[in-house]
Structure formats: C-alpha cells, structure tokens
N, C-alpha and C positions, 0 to 999 in steps of 0.2 A: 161769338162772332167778333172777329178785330174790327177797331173802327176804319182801317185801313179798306178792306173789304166792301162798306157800306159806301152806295152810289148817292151823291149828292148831287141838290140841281137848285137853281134860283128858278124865281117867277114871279109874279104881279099877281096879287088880291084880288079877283073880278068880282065875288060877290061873298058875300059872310050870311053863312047858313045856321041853323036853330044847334043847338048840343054842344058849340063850339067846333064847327066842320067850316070850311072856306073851300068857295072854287077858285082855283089858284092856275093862271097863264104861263107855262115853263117859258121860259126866254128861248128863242131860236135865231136861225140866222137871219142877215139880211136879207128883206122882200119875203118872209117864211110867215107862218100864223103860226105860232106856239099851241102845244096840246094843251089843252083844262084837263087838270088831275082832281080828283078830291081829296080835301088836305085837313086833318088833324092836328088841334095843338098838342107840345109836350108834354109832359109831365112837369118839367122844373119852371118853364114859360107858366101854367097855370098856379101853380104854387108861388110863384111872385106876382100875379097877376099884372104879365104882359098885355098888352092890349093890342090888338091885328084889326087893321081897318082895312075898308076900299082902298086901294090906289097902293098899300105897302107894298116895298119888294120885301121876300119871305129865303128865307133859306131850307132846303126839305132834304129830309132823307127819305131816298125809293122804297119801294117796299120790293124787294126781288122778284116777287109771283105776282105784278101789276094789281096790287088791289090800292086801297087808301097810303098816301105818303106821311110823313109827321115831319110837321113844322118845327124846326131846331133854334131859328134864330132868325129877326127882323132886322132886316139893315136898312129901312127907310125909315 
C-alpha cells in the first residue's frame, strides 16, 4: 500500500489508556464535536520512546475498515 493512499487525520489526546492505546478527539469543523477513535502508538514512536500525554495534538493514520488508528507523529 503507497503512502499516498493512506487517510491521515489530527486530533486531541482526551485520555491515555493501559498497553499504550489513547482515546484521541479528531478535529472537526466549527461548532462540530469531533469523533473519539481509539488510537495506537507506532512502532518507530515506541522505539524512541516518544511520550503522548492529555491535551497532545497527535497525527494518525485511519485504519480503512474503521477499527483502531496508529499514532504517526505528535505536533504538540
């Protein structure tokens, strides 16, 4: 799969779960409430041991059949 193909989305850390899983706010329009996905760190994030709090914004990649997204990169 190109990475061209893969649907990317931001969102806000609402809460940090046990195994490394976060429920993460996708961003939406104004006056909107953003969906909670539940979100997985990387692989290359956990190998540098990136560290994802409350309040981050988070950058994901979807998962195409709506199950868990993975966390690619934190910009806050």
């Amino acid at each position: 799969m190109s990475d061209e193909s893969k649907e990317t989305a931001t969102g806000i850390v609402e809460e940090v779960l046990p195994d490394s899983l976060f429920r993460v706010r996708l961003n939406a329009a104004e006056g909107e409430e953003g969906q909670l996905v539940l979100a997985y760190l990387a692989g290359k994030m956990r190998l540098h041991r990136i560290r994802v709090l409350v309040g981050d914004q988070v950058e994901m990649v979807m998962d195409p059949y709506g199950g868990r997204s993975r966390i690619v990169r934190r910009l806050t």
